[in-house]
C-alpha positions as MATLAB code, in Angstrom:
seq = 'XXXXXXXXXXXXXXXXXXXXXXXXXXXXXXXXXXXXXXXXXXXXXXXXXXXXXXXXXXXXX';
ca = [
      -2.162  -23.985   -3.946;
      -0.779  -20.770   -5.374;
      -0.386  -17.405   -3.660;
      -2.714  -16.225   -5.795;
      -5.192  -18.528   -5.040;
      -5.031  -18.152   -1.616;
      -5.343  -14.167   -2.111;
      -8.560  -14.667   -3.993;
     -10.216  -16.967   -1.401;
      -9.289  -14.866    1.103;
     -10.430  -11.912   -1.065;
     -13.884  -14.027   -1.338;
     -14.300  -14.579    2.694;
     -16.864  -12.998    4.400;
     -14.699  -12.296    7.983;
     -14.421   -8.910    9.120;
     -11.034   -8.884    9.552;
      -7.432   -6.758    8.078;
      -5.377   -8.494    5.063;
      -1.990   -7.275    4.064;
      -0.221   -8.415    1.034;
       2.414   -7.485   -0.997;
       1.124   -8.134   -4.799;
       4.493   -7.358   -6.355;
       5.564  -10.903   -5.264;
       2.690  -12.413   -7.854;
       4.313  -13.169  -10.832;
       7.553  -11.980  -12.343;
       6.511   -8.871  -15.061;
      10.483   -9.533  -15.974;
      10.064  -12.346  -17.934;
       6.643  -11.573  -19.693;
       5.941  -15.692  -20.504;
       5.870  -16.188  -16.834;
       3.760  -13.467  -15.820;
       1.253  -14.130  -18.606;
       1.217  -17.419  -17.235;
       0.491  -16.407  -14.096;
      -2.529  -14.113  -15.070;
      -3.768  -16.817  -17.031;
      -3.839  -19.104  -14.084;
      -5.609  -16.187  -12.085;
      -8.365  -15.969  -14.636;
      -8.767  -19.925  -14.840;
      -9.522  -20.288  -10.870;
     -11.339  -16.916   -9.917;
     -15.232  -18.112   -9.549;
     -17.397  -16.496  -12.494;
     -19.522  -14.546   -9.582;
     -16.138  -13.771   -7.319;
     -16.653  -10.136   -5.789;
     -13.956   -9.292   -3.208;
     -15.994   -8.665    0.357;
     -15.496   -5.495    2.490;
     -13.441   -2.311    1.857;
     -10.263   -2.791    0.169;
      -7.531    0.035    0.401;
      -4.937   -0.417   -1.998;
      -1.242    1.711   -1.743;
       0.741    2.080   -4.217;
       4.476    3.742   -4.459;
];
């Protein structure tokens, strides 16, 4: 199972609880194959009804 994968079933569990990640580590936008790849994949095994639960803070630098 992918990273990604595991961030969207986390994303998709109803837990109240806090979840840290560091996105940058998904995919490689260096070598644009491999991170279209990877976005691809993404699409292919989020559920057609996903909706992330609770409140999501994202920061950004």
């Amino acid at each position: 199972m992918s990273g990604g994968e595991v961030l969207l079933q986390t994303l998709n569990n109803n837990l109240p609880w806090l979840i840290c990640s560091l996105i940058h580590k998904f995919g490689n936008k260096e070598n644009e194959k491999e991170y279209n790849e990877f976005i691809e994949d993404l699409k292919r095994i989020t559920p057609k009804n996903f909706e992330p639960k609770g409140n999501i803070f994202v920061f950004y630098r």
